[in-house]
GUMARPA-465973 format. One record per residue (C-alpha): x, y, z. Coordinates in steps of 0.001 Angstrom, whole numbers, plus 500000, padded with zeros to 6 digits. Example, Ala and Ser with C-alpha at 12.3 -4.5 7.8 and 13.67 -1.06 7.14 Angstrom:
GUMARPA-465973
512300495500507800 513670498940507140 
//
This chain:
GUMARPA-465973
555078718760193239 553681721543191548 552109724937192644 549914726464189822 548600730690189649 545847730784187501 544770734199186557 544773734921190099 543075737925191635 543801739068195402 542990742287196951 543487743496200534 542002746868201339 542969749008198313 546068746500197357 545577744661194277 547588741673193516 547129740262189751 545879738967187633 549366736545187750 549494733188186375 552470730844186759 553718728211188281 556841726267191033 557776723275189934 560323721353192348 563697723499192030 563910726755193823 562019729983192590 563169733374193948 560439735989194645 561594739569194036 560190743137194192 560249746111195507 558551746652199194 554870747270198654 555167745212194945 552705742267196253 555178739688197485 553631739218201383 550078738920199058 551411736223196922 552748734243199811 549704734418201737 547684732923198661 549950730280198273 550009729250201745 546125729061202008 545867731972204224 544827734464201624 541707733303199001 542082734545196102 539204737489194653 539727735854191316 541634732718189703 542481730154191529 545816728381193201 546360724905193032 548424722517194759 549060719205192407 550806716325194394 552034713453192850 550580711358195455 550212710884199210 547975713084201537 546459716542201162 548413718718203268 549220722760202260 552548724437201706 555323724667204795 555838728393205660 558766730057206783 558089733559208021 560772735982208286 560478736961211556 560240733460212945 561189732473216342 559961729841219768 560152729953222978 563673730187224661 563295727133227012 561259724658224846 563254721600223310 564002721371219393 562037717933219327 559381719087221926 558653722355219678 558307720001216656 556041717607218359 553851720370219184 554027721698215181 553431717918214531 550610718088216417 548658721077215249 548849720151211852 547980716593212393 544308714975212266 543075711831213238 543279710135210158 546773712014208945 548989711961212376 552189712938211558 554768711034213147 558062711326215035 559690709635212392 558540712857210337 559897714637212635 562841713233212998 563125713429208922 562825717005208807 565548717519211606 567949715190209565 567182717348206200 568430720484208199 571176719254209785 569964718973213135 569759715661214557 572538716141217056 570855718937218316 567041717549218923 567405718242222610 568781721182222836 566922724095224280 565662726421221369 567374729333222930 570962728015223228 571148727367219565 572718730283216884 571247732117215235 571604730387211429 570618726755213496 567399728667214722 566507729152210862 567386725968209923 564558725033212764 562313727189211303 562760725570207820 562129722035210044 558826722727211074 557871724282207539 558996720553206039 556659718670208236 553402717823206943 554788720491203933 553594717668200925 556528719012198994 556219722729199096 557956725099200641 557693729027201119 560468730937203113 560474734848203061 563883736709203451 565359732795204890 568806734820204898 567920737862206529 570539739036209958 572387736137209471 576073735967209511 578333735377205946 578718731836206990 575135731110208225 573785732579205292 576246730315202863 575105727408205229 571276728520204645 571824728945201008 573177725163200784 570346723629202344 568054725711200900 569365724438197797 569822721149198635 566193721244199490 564936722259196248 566028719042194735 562951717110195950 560690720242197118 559010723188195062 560414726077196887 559472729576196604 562214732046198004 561056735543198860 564711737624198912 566144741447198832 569600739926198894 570530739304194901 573183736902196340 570704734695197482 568956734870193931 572605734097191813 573435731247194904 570315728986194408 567822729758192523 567296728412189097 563869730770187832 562779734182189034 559120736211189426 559334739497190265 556500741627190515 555858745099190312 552942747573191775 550907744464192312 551458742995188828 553795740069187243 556824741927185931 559076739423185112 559272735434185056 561977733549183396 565163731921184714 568194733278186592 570350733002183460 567747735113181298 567247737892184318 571181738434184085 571355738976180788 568733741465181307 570930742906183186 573729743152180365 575679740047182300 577019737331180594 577557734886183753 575086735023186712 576129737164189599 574699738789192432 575822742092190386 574059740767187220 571094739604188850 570518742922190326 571174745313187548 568901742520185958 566600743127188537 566656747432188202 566176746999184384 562615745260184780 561312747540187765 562659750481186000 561104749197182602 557926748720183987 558231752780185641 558277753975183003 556214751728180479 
//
């Protein structure tokens, strides 16, 4: 799976994202920048819910059926009383079509690559907090076609639900492309293996983890590396 930027152009109001080209390959990608630097934009266009003004993104699958990227949003949640399973059925559901139904099997895939088969019948609202991510990381597997895009995954989670999220996270991004928006440079040193950050709407940086640490004067990857990797190319680009 492979998600390709080509000189792509996207403006809302007087935002302007671009032009950025690059691309996620499977293996995790982190997504940094500052508030305001164009990361919600850059989501949105790889999602499908944003067009692009100019460029293009493309989805290239391997194989199988046409289906766009899973989505995590950072503020996900469902309602209190509704089953695990029955909440994924109805996902299952709205992104099915006659001739692509998605299945229970699916379904039942996706709750086995987040850990949750033992609790498919739970209600949604008796679960923790870190198992109510990993839900939300369910339903952006199915129908997904290998792609995944989860903004601040780690965010108000506890030290051991985040270490729990960072391990499936990475565990996904051995099969799936996944893009990782993140504030948290621990979640940048834990799992991701290449970085993008952007800056006042334009590419700033791309390379791998290893390279934005020794930006940052580090000889090992750390979450202190990886930031003061981080400061250097926003800081750079200040006062370029």
């Amino acid at each position: 799976m492979m998600v390709l930027l080509e000189d792509m152009v996207v403006r809302r109001g007087r935002f302007e994202l671009g032009p950025v080209s690059t691309r996620f390959d499977v293996g995790v990608t982190a997504l940094l920048g500052a508030n305001g630097a164009g990361k919600s934009t850059l989501m949105g266009a790889v999602v499908g819910v944003l067009a692009p003004t100019r460029g293009r993104v493309e989805i290239e699958r391997s194989g199988g059926r046409p289906m766009p990227p899973g989505y995590l949003p950072q503020d996900f949640d469902a309602p209190r009383r509704v089953r695990v399973t029955d909440y994924l059925r109805f996902v299952a559901w709205c992104r099915s079509s006659r001739r692509t139904p998605i299945t229970d099997h699916e379904i039942s895939e996706a709750l086995r690559a987040v850990g949750l088969e033992d609790r498919a019948g739970w209600r949604f609202g008796a679960l923790s907090g870190g198992m109510r991510r990993r839900v939300g990381v369910a339903q952006a597997l199915i129908g997904s076609a290998g792609v995944v895009v989860l903004d601040e995954p780690t965010v108000g989670l506890d030290p051991v639900q985040r270490t729990e999220l960072r391990e499936l996270i990475a565990t996904l991004g051995r099969e799936h492309a996944v893009l990782v928006s993140t504030h948290l440079a621990e979640d940048v040193a834990a799992v991701a293996e290449r970085v993008l950050i952007l800056a006042d709407g334009s590419d700033a940086f791309q390379g791998s983890v290893d390279e934005l640490a020794e930006r940052g004067g580090g000889t090992a990857v750390s979450s202190e590396s990886v930031e003061r990797g981080f400061l250097s190319v926003v800081r750079d680009r200040v006062s370029a």
